[in-house]
N, C-alpha and C positions, 0 to 999 in steps of 0.2 A: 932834636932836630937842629942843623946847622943856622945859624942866622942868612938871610938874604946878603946877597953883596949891595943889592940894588934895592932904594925902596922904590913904593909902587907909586909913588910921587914922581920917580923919576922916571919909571916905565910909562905911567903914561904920557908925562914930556917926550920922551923919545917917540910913541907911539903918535904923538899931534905932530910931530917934528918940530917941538917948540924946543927940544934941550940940544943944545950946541957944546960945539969942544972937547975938553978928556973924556966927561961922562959920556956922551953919545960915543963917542968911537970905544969908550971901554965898554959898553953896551954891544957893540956891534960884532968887536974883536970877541968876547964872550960867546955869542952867536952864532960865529963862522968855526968855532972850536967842535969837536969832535967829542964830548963826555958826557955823562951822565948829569952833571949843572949845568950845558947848554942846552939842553932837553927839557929839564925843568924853569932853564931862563925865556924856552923859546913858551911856554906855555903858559906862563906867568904873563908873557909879553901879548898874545894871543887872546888874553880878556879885554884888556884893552883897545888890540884892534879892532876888534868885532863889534865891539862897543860903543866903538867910533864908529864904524862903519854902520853899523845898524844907527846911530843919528844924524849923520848923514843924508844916508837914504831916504830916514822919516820927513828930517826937515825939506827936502827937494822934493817928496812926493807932496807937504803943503804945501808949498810953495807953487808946485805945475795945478793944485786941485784949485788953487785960489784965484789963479788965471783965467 
């Protein structure tokens, strides 16, 4: 199995929009590509947003129940 280019350290930085700079845009530029590694960079990338997104949503649905 080929090594990751990106760890999952730094997908989830890209994913909070906490990582700035090379990495984010080599993140990105990877992403816009057309292969079978932006495929599995996009799905790697995809746990993390969800992830985010599903805490998110948790925390603001406390947040409106405790209003």
């Amino acid at each position: 199995m080929p090594k990751n280019k990106f760890t999952d350290q730094e997908l989830m930085a890209f994913a909070d929009g906490e990582l700035k700079g090379g990495k984010a845009m080599d993140i990105l530029s990877d992403l816009l590509e057309d292969t079978p590694e932006s495929t599995i960079l996009a799905k790697r990338l995809e746990v993390f947003t969800s992830t985010r997104n599903a805490l998110i949503n948790a925390l603001i649905g406390e947040r409106n129940a405790s209003t």
